[in-house]
C-alpha positions as CSV (number, residue, x, y, z in Angstrom):
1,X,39.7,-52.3,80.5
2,X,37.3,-53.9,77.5
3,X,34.6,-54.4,80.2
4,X,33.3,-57.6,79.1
5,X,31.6,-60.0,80.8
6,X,32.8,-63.9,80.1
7,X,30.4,-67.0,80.4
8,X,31.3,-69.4,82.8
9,X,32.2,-72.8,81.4
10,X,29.3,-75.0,80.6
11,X,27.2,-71.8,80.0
12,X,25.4,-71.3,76.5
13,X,28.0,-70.1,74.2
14,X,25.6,-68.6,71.7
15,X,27.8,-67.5,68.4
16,X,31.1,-66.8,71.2
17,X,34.1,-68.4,70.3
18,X,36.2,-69.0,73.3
19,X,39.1,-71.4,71.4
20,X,41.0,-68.3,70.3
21,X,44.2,-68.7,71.2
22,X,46.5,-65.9,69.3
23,X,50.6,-65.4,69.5
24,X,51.2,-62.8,71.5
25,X,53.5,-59.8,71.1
26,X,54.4,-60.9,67.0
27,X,52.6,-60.1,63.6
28,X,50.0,-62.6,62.9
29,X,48.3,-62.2,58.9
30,X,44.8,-62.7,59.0
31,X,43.7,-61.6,55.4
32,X,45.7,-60.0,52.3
33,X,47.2,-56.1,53.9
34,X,45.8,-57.5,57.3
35,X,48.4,-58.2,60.1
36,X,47.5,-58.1,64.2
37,X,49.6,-58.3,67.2
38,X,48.3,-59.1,70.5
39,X,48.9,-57.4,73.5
40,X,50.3,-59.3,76.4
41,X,47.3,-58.3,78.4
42,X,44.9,-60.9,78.6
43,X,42.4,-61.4,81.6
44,X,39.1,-62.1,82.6
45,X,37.7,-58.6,80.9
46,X,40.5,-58.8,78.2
47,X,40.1,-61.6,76.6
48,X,43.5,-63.2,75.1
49,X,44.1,-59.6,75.1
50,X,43.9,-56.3,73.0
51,X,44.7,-56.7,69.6
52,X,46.3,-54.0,67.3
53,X,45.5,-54.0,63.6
54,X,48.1,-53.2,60.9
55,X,45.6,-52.4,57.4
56,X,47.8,-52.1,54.4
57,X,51.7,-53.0,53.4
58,X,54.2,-49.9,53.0
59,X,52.1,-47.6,54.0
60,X,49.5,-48.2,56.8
61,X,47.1,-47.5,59.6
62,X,47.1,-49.1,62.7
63,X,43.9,-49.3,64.9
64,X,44.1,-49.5,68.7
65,X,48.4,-49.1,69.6
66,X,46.5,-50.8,72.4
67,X,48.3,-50.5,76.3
68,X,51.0,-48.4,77.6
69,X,53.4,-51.5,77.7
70,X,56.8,-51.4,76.3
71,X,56.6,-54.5,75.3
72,X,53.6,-54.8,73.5
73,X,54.8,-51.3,71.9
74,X,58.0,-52.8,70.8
75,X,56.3,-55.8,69.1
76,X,54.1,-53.6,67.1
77,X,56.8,-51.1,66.1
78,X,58.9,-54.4,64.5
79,X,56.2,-55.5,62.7
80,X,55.8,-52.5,60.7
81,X,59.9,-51.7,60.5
82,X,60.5,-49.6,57.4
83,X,56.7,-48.9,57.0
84,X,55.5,-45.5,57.2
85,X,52.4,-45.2,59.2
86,X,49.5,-42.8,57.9
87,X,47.5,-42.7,60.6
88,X,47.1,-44.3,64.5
89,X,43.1,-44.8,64.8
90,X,41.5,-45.6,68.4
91,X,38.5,-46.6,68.7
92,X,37.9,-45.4,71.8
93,X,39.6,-44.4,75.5
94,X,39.8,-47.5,77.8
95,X,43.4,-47.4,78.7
96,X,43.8,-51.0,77.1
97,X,43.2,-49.6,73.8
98,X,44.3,-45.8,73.7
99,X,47.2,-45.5,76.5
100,X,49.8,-46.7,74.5
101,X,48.6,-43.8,71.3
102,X,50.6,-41.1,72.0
103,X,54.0,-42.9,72.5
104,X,53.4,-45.3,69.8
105,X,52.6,-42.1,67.7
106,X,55.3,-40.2,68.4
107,X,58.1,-43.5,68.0
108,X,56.6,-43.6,64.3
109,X,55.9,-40.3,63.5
110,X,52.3,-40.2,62.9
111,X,49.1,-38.4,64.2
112,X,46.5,-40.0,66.5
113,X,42.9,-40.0,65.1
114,X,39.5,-40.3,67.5
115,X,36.4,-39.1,68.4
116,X,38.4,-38.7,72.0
117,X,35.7,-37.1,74.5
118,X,33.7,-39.8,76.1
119,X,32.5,-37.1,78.7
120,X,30.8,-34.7,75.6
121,X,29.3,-37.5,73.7
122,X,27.3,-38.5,77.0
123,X,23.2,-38.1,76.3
124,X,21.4,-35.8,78.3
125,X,20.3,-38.3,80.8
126,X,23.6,-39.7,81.5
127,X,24.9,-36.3,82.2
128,X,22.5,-35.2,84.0
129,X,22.9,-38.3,86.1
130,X,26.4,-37.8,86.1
131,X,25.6,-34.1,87.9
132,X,23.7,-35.8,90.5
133,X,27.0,-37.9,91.8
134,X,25.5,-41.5,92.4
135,X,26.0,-43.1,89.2
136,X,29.8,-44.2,89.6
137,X,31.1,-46.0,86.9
138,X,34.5,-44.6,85.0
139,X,36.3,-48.0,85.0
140,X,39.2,-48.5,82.7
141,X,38.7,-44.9,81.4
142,X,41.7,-43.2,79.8
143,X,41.1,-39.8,81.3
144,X,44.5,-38.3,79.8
145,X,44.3,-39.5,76.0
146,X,44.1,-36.0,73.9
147,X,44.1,-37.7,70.0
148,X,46.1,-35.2,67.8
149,X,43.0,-34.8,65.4
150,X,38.9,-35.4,66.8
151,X,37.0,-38.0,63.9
152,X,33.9,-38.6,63.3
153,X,31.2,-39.8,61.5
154,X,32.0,-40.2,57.9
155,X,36.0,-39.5,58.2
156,X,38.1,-41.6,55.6
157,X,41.4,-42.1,55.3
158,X,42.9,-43.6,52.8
159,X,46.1,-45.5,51.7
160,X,47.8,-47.9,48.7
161,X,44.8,-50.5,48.9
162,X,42.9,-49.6,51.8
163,X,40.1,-47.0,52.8
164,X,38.8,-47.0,56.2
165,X,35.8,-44.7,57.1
166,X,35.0,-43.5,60.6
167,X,31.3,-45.5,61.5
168,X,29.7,-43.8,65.1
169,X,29.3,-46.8,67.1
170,X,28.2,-45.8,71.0
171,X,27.1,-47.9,74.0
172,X,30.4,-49.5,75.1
173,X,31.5,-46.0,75.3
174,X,30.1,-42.2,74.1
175,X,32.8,-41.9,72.1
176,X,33.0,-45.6,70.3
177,X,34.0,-45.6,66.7
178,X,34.2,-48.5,64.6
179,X,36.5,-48.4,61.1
180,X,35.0,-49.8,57.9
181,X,37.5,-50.9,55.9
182,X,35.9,-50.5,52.2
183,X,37.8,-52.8,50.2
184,X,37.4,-56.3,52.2
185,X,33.8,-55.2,53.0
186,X,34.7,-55.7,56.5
187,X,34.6,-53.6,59.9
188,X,37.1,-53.0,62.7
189,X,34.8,-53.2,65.8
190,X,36.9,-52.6,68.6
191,X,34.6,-53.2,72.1
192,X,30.9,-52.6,70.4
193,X,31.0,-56.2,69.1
194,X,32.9,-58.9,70.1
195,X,33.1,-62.5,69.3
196,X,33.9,-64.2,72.7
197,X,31.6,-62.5,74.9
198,X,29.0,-59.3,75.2
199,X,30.0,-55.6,75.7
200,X,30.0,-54.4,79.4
201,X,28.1,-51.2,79.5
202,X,28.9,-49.1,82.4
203,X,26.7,-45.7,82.6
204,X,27.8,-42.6,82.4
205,X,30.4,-43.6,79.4
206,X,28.4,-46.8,78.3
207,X,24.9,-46.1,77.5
208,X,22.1,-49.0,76.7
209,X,19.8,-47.3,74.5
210,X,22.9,-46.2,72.2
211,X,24.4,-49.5,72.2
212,X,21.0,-50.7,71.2
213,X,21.3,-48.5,68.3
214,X,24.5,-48.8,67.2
215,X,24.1,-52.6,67.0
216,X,21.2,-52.4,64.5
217,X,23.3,-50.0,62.1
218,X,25.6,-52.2,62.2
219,X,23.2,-55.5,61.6
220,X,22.5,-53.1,58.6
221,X,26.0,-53.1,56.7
222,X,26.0,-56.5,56.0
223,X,29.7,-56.9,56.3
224,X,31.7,-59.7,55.6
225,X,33.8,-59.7,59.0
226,X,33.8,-57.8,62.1
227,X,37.8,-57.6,63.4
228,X,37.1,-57.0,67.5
229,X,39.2,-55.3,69.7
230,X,39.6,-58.7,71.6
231,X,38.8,-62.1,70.0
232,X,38.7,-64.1,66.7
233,X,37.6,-62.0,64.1
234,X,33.5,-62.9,63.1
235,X,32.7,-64.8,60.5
236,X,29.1,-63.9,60.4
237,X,28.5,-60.6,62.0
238,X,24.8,-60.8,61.2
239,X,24.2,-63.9,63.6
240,X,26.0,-61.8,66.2
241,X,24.3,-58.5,66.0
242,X,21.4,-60.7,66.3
243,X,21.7,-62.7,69.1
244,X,23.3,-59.4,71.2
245,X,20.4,-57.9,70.6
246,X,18.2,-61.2,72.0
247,X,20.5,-61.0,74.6
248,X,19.6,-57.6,76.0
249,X,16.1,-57.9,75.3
250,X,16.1,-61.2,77.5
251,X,17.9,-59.8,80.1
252,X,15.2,-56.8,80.0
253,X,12.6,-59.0,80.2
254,X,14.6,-61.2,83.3
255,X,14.8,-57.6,85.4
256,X,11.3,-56.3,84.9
257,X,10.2,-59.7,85.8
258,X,12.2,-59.4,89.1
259,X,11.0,-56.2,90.0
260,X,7.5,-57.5,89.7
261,X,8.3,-59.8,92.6
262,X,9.3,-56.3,94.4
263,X,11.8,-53.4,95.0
264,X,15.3,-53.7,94.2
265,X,19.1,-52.6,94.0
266,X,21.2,-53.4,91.1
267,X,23.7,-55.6,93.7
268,X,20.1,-57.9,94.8
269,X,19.0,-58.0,91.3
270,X,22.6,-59.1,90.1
271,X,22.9,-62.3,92.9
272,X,19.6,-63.3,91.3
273,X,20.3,-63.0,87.5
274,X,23.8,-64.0,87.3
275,X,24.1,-67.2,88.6
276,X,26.1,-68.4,85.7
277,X,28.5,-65.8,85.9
278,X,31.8,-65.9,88.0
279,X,31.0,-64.1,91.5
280,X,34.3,-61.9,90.9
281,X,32.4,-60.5,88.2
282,X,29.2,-59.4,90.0
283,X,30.6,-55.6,90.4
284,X,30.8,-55.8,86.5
285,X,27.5,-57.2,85.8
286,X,25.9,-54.9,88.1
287,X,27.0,-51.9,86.3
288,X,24.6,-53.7,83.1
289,X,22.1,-54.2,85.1
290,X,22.0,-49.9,86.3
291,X,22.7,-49.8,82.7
292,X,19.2,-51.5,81.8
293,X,17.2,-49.6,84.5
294,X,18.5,-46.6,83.0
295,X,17.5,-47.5,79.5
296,X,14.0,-48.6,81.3
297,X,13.7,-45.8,83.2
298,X,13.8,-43.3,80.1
299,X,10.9,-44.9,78.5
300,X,9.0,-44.5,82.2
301,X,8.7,-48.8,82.9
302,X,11.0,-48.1,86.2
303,X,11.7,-45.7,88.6
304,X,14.6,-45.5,91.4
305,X,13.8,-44.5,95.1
306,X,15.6,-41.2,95.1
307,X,18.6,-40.4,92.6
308,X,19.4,-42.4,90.0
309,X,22.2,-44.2,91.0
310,X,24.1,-47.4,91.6
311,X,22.7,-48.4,94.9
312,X,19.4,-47.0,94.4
313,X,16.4,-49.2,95.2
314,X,14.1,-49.6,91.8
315,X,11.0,-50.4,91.1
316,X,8.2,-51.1,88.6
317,X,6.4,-47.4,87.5
């Protein structure tokens, strides 16, 4: 699962570009050495679904072998016939982007590369939370995926015209990494950014404060193009760092606001907030809003009436 949240039509698009409309299961060339094929996954937290990313020609990486489908697994394997593949890269362990790894891996004959430990990369707080039992959350988690060799920050690969370097980018997950790819100036961005909708973050794994962080270092790189694990690549990846970021800090500002009026679970706080989002999305969309009273709860603006957790009633401090 991406665990994204979609606008519903007639809602402020922002910089979101919700025209994209790939070919699914071939190659499709989106720059010189730069070839994606789309899983036949698409949904309402997928997107036109995950997309894997061929970087370089005769010898190559590919980021995010994406779902355990055959099919989807098939289509990428032809589109890099009589390639050798250096490296499988996943940017992190949602089963829509890391189940397929090991069997793609193992059909081409090349390791699997990740950070691959959501649960260690957790802050304190979330796993202390986690101890206490009532934060739920673990959607879409790949709970299985073992990569063959644990990245992190700073790890570069390398091949005939490409480098990618491992860039620490948490909040949609602990264990998010996003892959610079040094020659186009450009970064593969998997879930943190995306250019049809904002990142779902779902405590324990997904984690407001880091996400808050991450964003900003990457507003800081000034690349050229982001290349999302779902979604057109960006054009202008400053103009969407940006107005994520306005995005969460108006949405901040909607729940303290709320709980001014009085005490409050996510679920009330969600019917009140997200009138513009499809009801069958409210589960989602409360797991942001936990996510936020988390985040405000660390820098002592809320509390919660007993533990912590996803049904909790909060409150101003």
């Amino acid at each position: 699962m991406v665990g994204t949240l979609p606008r519903t039509p007639g809602a402020p698009r922002g910089p979101f570009d919700l025209s994209h409309a790939p070919p699914i299961g071939v190659a499709e060339h989106l720059a010189p050495g730069l070839r994606v094929v789309t899983a036949p996954n698409g949904g309402p937290m997928t997107f036109t679904g995950t997309r894997s990313y061929v970087v370089g020609e005769r010898e190559v990486a590919v980021i995010d072998p994406g779902p355990d489908d055959p099919r989807h697994l098939d289509a990428l394997a032809a589109a890099i016939a009589g390639e050798r593949v250096a490296a499988v890269l996943v940017t992190h362990s949602h089963l829509d982007h890391s189940a397929g790894a090991a069997a793609f891996a193992a059909r081409v004959g090349a390791p699997v590369l990740a950070h691959g430990d959501p649960a260690g990369a957790r802050s304190l707080t979330m796993a202390a939370l986690t101890s206490q039992g009532a934060i739920g959350g673990g959607e879409g988690i790949d709970v299985t995926f073992r990569p063959d060799e644990r990245i992190g920050e700073g790890t570069t690969l390398a091949g005939p015209g490409w480098t990618l370097t491992a860039i620490p980018t948490p909040g949609h997950t602990a264990d998010h990494l996003s892959f610079a790819w040094k020659e186009a100036g450009a970064l593969f961005s998997g879930d943190h950014l995306m250019g049809w909708a904002t990142t779902l973050i779902s405590p324990p794994d997904g984690d407001l404060g880091m996400f808050r962080t991450s964003v900003l270092r990457v507003l800081e790189r000034r690349d050229s193009t982001l290349y999302p694990g779902h979604g057109a690549p960006v054009a202008d990846p400053e103009a969407l760092a940006r107005h994520v970021l306005a995005h969460r800090d108006g949405r901040e500002a909607q729940i303290v606001a709320a709980l001014a009026g009085g005490p409050a679970s996510p679920a009330a706080l969600v019917a009140g907030l997200y009138a513009d989002v499809d009801p069958r999305l409210h589960p989602a969309a409360a797991r942001n809003v936990l996510a936020h009273l988390i985040d405000l709860m660390e820098r002592g603006l809320v509390t919660p009436e007993g533990p912590a957790g996803a049904t909790a009633i909060w409150h101003l401090a």
